[in-house]
N, C-alpha and C positions, 0 to 999 in steps of 0.2 A: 556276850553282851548284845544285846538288841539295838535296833535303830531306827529311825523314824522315815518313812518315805513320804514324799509329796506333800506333807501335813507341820502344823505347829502342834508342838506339845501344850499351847494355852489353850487351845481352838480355834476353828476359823466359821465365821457366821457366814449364812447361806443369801442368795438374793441380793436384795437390793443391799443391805446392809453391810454384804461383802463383797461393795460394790471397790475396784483398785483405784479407782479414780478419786474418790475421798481418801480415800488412806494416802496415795501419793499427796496428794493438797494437805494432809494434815500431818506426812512428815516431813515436806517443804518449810511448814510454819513451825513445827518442833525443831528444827535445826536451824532456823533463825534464832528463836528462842532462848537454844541453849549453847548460841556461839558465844556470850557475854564469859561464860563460867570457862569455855575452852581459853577465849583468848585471854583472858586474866592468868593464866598458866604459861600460855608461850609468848606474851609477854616478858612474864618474868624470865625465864629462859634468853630469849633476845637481849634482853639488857644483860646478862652475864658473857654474852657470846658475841654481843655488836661488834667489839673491835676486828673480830675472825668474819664475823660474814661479810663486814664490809671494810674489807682491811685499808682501800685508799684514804679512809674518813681520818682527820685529824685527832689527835685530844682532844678540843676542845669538841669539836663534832661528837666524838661517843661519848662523852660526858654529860652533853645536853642531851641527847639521844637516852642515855640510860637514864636520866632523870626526868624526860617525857615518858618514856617507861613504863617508870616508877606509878606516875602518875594515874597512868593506862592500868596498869593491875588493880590498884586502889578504885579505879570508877568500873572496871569492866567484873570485880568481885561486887561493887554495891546493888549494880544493875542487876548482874545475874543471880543474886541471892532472891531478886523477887521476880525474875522471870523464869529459873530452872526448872521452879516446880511445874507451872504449866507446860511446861516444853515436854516435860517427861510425861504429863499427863495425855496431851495428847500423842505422844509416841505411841502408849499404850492404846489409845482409842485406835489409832490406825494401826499398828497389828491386829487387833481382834477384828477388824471388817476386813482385811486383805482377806482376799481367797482362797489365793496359793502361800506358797513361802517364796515367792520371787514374785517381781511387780514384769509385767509383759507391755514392752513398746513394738508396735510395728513401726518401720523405718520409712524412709521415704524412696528409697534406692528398689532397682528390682531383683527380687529373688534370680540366684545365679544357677544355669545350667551344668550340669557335671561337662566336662569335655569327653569326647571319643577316649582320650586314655587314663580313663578316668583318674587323675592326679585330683589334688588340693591338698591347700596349704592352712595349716595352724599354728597361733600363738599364743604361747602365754608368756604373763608378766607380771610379775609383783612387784608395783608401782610403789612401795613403800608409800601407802597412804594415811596414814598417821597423823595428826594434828594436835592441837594442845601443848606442843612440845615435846612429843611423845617424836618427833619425826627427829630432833635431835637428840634426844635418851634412848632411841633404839635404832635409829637408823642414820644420823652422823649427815643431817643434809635440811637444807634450806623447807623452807614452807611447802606445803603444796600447790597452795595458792602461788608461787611462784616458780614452778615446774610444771604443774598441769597443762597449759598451754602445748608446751614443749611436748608434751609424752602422746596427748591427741595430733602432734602434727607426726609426733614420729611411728604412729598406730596408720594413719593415714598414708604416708607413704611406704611404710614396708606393705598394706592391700593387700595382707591376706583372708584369704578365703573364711576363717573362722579365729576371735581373740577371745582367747579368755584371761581377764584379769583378777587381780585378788591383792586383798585390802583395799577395794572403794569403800569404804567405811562411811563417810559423811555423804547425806543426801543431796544439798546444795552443791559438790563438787560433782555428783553423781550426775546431778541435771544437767552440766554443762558438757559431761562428756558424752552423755546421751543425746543432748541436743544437736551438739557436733558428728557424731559418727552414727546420727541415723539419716544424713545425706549419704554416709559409707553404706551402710547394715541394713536388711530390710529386718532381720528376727534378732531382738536384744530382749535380755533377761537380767533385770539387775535388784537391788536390795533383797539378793538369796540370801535363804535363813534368814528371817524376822526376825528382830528382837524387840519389845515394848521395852525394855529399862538394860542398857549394855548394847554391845556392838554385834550385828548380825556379821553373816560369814565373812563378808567383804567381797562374795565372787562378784563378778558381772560376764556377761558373756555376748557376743555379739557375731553375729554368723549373716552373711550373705544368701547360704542354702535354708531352705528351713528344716526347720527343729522338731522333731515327730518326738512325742511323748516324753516333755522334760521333767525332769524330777529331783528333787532336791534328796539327798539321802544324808542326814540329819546325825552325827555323833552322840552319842550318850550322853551328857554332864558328868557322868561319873567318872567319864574317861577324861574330862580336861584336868587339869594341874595348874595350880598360880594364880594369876592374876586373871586365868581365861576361865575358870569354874565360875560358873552361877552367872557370869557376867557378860559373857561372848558365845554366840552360837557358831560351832565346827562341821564341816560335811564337807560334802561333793556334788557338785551338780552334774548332772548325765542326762544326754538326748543323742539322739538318732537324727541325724544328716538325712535331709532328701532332697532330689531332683525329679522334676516333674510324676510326681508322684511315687518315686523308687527311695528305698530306706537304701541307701549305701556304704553306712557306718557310722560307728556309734561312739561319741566322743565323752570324755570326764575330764571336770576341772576339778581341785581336792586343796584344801589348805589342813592338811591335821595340827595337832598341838603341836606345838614352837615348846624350845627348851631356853630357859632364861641364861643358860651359857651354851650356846651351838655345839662347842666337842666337849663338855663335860654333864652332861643331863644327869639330873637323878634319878631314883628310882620310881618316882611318881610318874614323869614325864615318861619314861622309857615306859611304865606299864601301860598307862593309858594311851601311850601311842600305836604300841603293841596292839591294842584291841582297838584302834580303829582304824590301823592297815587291815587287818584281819575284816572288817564290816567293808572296809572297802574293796580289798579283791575279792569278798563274796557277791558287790554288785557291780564289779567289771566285768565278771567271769560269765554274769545273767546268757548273756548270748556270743559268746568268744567264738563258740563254733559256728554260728551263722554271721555274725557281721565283721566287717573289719572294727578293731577296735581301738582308740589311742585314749590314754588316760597320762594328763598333764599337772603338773602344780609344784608347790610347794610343801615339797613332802616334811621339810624340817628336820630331817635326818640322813647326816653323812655317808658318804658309800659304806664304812663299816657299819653303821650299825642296819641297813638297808639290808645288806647280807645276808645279814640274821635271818630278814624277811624271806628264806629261800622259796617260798612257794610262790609266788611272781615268777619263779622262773623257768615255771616249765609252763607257764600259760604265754611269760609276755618275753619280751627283748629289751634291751634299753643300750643306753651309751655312757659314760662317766669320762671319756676322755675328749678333750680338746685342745690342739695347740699350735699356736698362732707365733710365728718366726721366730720357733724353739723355745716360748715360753709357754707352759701350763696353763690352759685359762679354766674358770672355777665360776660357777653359777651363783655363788655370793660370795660376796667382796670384803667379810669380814668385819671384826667392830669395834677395832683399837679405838679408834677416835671416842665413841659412844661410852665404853667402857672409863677410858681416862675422865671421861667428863662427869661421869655418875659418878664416877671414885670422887672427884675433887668436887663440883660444885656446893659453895656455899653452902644452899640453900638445902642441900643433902645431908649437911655436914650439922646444920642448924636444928634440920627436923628429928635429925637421930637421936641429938642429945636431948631435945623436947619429950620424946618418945620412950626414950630410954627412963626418963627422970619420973615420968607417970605408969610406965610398962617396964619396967627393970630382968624382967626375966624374957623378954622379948628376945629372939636371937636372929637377930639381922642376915650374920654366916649362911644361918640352916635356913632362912627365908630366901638365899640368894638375892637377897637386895642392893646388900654393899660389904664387903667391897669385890667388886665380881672380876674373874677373868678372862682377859680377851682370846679371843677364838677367833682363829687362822682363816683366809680365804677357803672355802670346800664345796660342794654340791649338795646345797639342800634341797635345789629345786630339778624334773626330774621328768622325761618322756618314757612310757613304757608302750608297747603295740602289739599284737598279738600276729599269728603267721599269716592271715588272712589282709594286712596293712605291709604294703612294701615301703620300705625306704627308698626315698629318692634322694632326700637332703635334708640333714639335723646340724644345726648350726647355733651359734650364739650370738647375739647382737652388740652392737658397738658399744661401750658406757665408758664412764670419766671420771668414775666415782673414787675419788682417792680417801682409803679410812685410814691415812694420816691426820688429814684437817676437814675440817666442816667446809663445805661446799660455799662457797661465795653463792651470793645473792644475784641473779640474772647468768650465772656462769654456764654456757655452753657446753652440750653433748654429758650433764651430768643430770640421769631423772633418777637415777634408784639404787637401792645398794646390790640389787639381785639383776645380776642380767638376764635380758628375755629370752626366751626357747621358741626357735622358732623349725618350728618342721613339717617337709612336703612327702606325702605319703601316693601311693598309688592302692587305691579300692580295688583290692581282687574281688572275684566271685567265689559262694561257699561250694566248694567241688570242682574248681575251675582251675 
């Protein structure tokens, strides 16, 4: 299966037209636009959950609360019935004048020189950025709007050398974390993979060295599954590290298709996942033997089925073990909580039967919708580096995340259900 580099599958207009500066302006006002229709969603969500996020609150307190709500879903569905459409419309106008498939900020900070030994350091993280209520049905944790804050200070002080994130999804959250960490960043790349209607990749990336010849390398549709066909754009973004004018390696952030249950995937998801590891270590591999190379993300699938993937292994190295005063630690933290709550909520319970009673041969099971099962802490997320990149330090970052219960609201050292990778590598030379 084939794949798209540097380019949109709708097209991207030349000149003035595909000018990023309008397109950023007119997906700022589209995500204004069409926050009416998100929060009318997690809303209703918060009012089934208020008593768990803010457990000191009284009866009486969540009751009023769930019927301010209430209230809230009803005004923020009337509003957004006559604002979505434009919102979407112009989403579409700004993909077709963007340039690239990533929007480019230069930072304010200065581009960093490589040291004498030549070390640096990389992160990634999947922020569970999610909204709508989707951050509770898939990921078991408070707003982002109410963690975000937190995850730019905790990006800020771990000051590594190059972050790459995935699922910034929403543009208005985007702006604030770009506003913030381009005091950090001088070279950031965010809203990769475009989408005019549905959710672009989610990467964003942010690098103190600059970025020689970035490029977005684009999934198929055909290879998505679920709920991410037709409606989310999947790839990897890749660029080349420099210092003062030297290309010293070549890094990849990657989000492939997610399985709607972590250790039970079906056959769709396995296949189409299958072919776009396959697209992706055909452009990791691009120059293995001349650069150091690390390729980071969320790969979505567990050390066994990774396995399978044997041909990563005789290009790259990786690590799957971590353990921290003799317990196992695991790059995602699992999704009892998410799971119990899609099984039970209400208002899941209500739609089925609405759904069922107009669509009778609907099968919920084979859609994986309901009632699903929960999947065990494991590593879906995942550093690979080739001989030419030393290991100096691969590590996991601190997190709080407990998928027993939903995350209180303001609650401390909790940003995400996947903890970050974070690793320092030493840039050999090809022949050295």
């Amino acid at each position: 299966m084939s794949s798209e580099v540097d380019a949109d599958a709708e097209g991207v207009a030349e000149g003035w037209w595909g000018c990023d500066w309008i397109a950023e302006q007119s997906f700022y006002l589209a995500s204004h636009l069409t926050t009416p229709v998100c929060k009318a969603r997690e809303s209703l969500h918060t009012a089934w959950l208020y008593d768990k996020l803010y457990p000191s609150a009284t009866n009486l307190e969540v009751a009023l609360q769930r019927a301010n709500l209430a209230m809230r879903v009803i005004a923020y569905s009337i509003f957004g019935a006559v604002t979505a459409g434009p919102g979407i419309a112009l989403r579409r106008f700004g993909n077709v004048i963007q340039n690239h498939p990533y929007i480019f900020t230069l930072g304010n900070a200065d581009a960093k020189v490589l040291p004498a030994d030549r070390t640096f350091s990389v992160m990634f993280w999947n922020i569970c950025g999610a909204r709508a209520g989707y951050n509770y049905t898939d990921g078991g944790l408070s707003n982002l709007e109410d963690r975000i804050e937190d995850i730019i200070d905790e990006i800020i002080k771990e000051d590594k050398d190059v972050v790459g994130l995935c699922e910034m999804n929403d543009t208005t959250l985007n702006a604030r974390v770009v506003e913030r960490l381009k005091k950090h960043y001088r070279y950031i790349y965010w809203n990769v993979g475009k989408k005019g209607f549905g959710s672009p990749s989610g990467l964003a990336v942010f690098s103190k060295y600059e970025i020689k010849n970035p490029e977005f390398v684009r999934f198929d549709n055909e290879t998505l599954a679920g709920r991410t066909k037709d409606h989310c754009i999947k790839g990897t973004f890749f660029g080349e590290l420099a210092s003062e004018g030297e290309i010293f390696a070549r890094v990849g952030f990657t989000h492939p298709q997610h399985s709607e249950e972590p250790q039970f995937p079906d056959e769709e998801e396995l296949t189409g996942r299958a072919a776009q590891m396959r697209t992706l270590f055909n452009h990791a591999v691009h120059k293995v033997e001349q650069l150091p190379t690390l390729i980071m993300g969320d790969f979505n699938c567990d050390d066994e089925e990774f396995d399978k993937y044997d041909y990563w292994f005789e290009k790259f190295e990786t690590q799957r073990e971590w353990v921290k005063d003799g317990v196992k630690q695991y790059t995602w933290l699992g999704d009892q909580l998410c799971v119990e709550y899609v099984n039970w909520q209400p208002i899941t319970k209500m739609a089925h039967t609405l759904f069922n009673w107009i669509a009778p041969t609907f099968n919920w099971e084979e859609k994986k919708i309901i009632p699903k099962r929960v999947s065990e802490p494991c590593n879906l997320d995942r550093a690979l580096w080739n001989k030419l990149l030393k290991k100096v330090d691969y590590k996991l970052g601190k997190e709080k995340f407990d998928r027993t219960k939903f995350s209180r609201v303001g609650a401390k050292g909790v940003f995400s259900d996947h903890r970050r990778l974070i690793f320092t590598g030493r840039a050999n030379v090809a022949g050295g």
